[in-house]
C-alpha positions as CSV (number, residue, x, y, z in Angstrom):
1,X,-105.2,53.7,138.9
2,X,-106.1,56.9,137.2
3,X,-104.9,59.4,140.1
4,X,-102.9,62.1,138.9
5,X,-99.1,62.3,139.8
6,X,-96.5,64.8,139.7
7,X,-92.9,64.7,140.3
8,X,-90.8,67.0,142.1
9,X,-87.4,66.8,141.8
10,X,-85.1,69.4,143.6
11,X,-81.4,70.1,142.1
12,X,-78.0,72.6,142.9
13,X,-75.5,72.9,140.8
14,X,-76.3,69.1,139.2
15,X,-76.2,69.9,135.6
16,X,-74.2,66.5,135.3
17,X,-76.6,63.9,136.2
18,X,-79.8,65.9,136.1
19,X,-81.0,64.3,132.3
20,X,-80.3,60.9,133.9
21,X,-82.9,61.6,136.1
22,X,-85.5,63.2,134.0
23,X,-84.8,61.1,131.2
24,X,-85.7,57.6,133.9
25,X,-89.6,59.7,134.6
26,X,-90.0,60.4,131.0
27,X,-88.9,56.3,130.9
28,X,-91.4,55.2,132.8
29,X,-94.2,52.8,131.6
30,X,-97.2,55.2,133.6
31,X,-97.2,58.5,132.5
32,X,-96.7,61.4,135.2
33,X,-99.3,64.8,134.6
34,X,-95.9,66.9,135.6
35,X,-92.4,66.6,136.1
36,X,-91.2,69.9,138.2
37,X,-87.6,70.8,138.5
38,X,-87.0,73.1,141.1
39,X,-83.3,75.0,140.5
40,X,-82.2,76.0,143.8
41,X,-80.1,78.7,142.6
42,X,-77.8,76.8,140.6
43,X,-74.4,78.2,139.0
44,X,-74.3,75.5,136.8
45,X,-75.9,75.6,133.1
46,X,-78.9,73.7,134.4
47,X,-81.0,76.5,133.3
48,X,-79.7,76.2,129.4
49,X,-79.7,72.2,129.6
50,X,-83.8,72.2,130.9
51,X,-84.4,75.1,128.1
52,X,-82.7,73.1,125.4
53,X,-83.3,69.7,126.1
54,X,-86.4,69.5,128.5
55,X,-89.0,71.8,127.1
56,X,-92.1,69.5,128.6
57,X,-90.2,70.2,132.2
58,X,-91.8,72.5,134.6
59,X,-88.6,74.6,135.3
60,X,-89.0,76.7,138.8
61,X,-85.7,78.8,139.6
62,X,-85.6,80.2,143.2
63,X,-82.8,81.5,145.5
64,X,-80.5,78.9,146.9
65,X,-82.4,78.3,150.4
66,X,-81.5,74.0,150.2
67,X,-83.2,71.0,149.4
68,X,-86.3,71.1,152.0
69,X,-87.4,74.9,150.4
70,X,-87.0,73.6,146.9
71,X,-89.6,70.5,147.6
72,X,-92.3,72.5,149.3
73,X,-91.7,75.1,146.6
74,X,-92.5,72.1,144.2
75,X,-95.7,70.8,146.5
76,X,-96.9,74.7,146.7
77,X,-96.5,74.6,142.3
78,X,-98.2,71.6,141.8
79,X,-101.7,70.4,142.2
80,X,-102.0,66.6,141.5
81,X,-103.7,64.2,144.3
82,X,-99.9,62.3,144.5
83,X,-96.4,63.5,144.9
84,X,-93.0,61.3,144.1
85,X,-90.1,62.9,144.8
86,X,-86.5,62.2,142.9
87,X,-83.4,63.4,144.2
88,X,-81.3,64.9,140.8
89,X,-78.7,62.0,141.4
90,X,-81.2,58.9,141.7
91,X,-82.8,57.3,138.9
92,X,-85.9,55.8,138.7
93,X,-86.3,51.9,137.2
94,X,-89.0,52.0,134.4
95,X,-91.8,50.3,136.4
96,X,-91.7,52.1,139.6
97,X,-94.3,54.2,139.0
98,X,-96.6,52.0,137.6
99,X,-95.8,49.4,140.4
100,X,-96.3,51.5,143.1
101,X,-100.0,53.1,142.3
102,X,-100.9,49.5,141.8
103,X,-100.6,48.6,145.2
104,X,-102.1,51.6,146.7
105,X,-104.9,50.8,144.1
106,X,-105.1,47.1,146.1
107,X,-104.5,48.8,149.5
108,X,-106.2,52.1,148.9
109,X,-106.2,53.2,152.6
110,X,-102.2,54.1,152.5
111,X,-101.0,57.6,152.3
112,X,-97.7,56.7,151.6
113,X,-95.6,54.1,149.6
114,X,-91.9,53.4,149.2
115,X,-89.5,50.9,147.8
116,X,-86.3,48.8,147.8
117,X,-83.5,50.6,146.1
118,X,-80.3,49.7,144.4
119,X,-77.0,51.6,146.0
120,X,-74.4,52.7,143.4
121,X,-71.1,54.2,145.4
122,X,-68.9,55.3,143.1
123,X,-70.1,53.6,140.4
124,X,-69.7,50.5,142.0
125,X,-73.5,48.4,143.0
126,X,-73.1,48.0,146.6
127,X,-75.1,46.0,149.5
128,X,-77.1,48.0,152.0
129,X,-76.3,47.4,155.7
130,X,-79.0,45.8,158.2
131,X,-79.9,49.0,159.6
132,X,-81.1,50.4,156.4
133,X,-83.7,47.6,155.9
134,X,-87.0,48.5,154.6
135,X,-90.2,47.4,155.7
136,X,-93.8,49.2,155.5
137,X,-96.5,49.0,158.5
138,X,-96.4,51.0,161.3
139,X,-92.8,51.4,161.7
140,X,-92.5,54.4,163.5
141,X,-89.8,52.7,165.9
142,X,-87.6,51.4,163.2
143,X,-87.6,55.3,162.0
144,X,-86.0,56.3,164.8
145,X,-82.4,55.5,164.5
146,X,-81.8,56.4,161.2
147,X,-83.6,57.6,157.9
148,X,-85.5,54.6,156.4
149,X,-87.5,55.6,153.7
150,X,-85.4,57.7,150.5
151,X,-87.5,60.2,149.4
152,X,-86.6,59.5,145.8
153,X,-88.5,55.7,146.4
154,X,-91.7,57.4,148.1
155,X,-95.2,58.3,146.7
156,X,-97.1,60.0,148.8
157,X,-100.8,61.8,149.0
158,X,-100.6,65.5,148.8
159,X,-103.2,66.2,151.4
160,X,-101.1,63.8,154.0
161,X,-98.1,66.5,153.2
162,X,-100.6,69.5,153.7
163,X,-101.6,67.7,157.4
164,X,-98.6,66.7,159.1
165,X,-96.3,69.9,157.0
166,X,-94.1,70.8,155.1
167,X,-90.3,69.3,155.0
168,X,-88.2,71.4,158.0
169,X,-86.8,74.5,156.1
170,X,-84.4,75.2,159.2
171,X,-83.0,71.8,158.8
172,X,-79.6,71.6,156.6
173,X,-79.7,67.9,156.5
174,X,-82.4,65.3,157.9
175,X,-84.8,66.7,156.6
176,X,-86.6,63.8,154.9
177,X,-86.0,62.0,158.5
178,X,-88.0,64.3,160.3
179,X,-90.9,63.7,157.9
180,X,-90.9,60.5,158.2
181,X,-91.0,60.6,162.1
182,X,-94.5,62.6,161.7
183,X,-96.0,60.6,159.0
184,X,-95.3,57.2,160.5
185,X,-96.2,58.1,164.4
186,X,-99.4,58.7,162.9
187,X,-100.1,56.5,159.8
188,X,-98.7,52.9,158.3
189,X,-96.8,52.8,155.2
190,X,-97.1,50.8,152.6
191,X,-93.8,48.6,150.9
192,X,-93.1,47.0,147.9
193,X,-89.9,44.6,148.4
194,X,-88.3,45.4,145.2
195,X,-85.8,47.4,143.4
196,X,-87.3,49.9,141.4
197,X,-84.5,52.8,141.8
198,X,-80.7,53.4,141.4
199,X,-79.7,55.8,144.7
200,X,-76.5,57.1,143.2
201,X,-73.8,58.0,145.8
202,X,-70.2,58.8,146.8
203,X,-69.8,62.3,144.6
204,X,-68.6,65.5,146.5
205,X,-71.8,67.4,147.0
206,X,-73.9,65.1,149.0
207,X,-75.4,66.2,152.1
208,X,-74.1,63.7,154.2
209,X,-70.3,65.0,152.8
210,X,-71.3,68.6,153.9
211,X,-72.2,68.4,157.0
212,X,-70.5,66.7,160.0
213,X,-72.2,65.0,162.8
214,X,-75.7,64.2,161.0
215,X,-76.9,63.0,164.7
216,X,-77.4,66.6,165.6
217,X,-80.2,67.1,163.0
218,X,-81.9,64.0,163.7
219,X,-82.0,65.1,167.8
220,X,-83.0,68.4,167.1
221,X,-86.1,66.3,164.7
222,X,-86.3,63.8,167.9
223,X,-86.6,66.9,170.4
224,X,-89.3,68.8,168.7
225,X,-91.9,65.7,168.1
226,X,-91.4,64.8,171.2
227,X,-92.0,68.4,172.6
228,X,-94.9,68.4,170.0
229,X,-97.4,66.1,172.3
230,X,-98.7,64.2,169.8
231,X,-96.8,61.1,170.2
232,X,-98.1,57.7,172.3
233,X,-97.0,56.9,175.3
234,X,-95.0,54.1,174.0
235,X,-94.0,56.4,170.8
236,X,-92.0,59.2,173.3
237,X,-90.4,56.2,175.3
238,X,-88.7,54.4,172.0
239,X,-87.9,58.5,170.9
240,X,-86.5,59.2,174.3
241,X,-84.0,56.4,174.2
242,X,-83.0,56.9,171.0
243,X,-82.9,60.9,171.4
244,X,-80.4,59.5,175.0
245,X,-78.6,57.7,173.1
246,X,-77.8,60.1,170.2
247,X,-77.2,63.0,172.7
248,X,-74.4,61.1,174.6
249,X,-72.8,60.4,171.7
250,X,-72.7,64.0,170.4
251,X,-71.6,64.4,174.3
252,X,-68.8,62.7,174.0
253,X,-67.3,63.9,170.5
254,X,-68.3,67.8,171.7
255,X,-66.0,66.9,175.0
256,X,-63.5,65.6,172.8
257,X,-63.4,68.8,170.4
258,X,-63.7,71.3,173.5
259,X,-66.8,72.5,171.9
260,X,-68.2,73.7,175.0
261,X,-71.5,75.0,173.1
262,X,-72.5,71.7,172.0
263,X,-71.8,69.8,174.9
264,X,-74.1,72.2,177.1
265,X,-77.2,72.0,174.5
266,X,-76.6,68.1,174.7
267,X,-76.4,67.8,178.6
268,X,-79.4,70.3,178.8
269,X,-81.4,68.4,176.1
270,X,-80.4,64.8,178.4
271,X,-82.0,66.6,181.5
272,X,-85.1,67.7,179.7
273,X,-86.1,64.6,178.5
274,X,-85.2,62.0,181.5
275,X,-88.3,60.5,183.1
């Protein structure tokens, strides 16, 4: 496959693990035309280590605005028909690239591809649950409950990006799930059942360690693409039970805290969307 590919990967304060993950793309048995780090405003000495180091990197620097800003920023700098993304504490497998633009060469009709990964907590390999499973298709449902595709396994076609927009820039966390709710409502994915990444986790900084209650990003995603009207039929019925269910969970822990803001949104969001 002789499509062009560029690779975006967004980083804070990361200095740490950041060559790991350049050094796996410069590792990787099909060349990339770019490799774009985007610094979102980190205190670090990331600057220094790219400069010194990483010459052949596309260094962007911008304000600290979070994650989603830093990738379009990278999709607005680059140009090439394909996008991967890496998270600055994942590493790609030497043949991941290569692997994946075969496939879409075989199945050329996909927009977007993704892969098995290999989780390290702590620096200890561990097993995905059951509700993490990957699969490609149309699994638009199987999005739903939780995020099922890492952004650091995906490939995906730049003009796709451009139709369904941009990752949610008023979303601190969920982010990549809401993008995959508009990409697979509308278009099949393709899978390759295999390991080609190390998704590194259990360090302070991750997103999931930031913010509580993760549930209230993924309703907020839920409420709007149903809202949006472009769903099925069947599509807004598997999101409405899933955006019930979600709600009366964040229901119950609001009651619990006496948050009385939350537990009105949820309750009003609940009457909204019953049938």
């Amino acid at each position: 496959m002789t499509e062009l590919i560029s690779v975006i990967i967004p980083t804070y304060n990361r200095a740490y693990c950041l060559p790991r993950a350049i050094d796996s793309v410069l590792a990787q048995s099909h060349p990339v035309e770019k490799i774009c780090v985007i610094d979102d405003g980190s205190t670090d000495d990331t600057r220094q280590l790219l400069q010194s180091n990483y010459p052949q990197v596309h260094y962007i620097r911008q304000e600290n605005k979070g994650v989603s800003a830093a990738r379009n920023e990278g999709i607005r700098k680059t140009k090439s028909q394909w996008i991967a993304f890496l998270d600055s504490d994942d590493e790609w497998l030497p043949q991941k690239i290569e692997k994946q633009l075969f496939e879409l060469t075989r199945q050329p009709m996909h927009k977007l591809i993704h892969c098995d990964e290999v989780w390290i907590r702590n620096g200890v390999r561990v097993n995905s649950m059951n509700k993490h499973k990957k699969s490609g298709g149309n699994i638009f449902e199987s999005c739903l409950p939780l995020c099922v595709i890492s952004p650091s396994a995906s490939i995906i076609q730049r003009e796709l990006l451009l139709e369904v927009g941009l990752f949610d820039e008023s979303l601190p966390a969920c982010e990549d799930y809401d993008l995959w709710l508009r990409i697979c409502s509308r278009y099949p994915v393709l899978y390759i059942n295999e390991k080609l990444l190390h998704k590194y986790g259990g360090h302070e900084d991750q997103l999931s360690r930031q913010h509580w209650g993760m549930d209230r990003f993924r309703v907020d995603a839920l409420d709007r693409i149903i809202r949006g009207g472009l769903l099925r039929p069947g599509q807004v019925k598997a999101a409405r039970v899933i955006l019930t269910n979600k709600c009366q969970i964040l229901i119950s822990g609001a009651g619990k805290r006496g948050n009385q803001e939350l537990l009105d949104k949820y309750q009003a969001l609940l009457l909204m969307h019953q049938e």
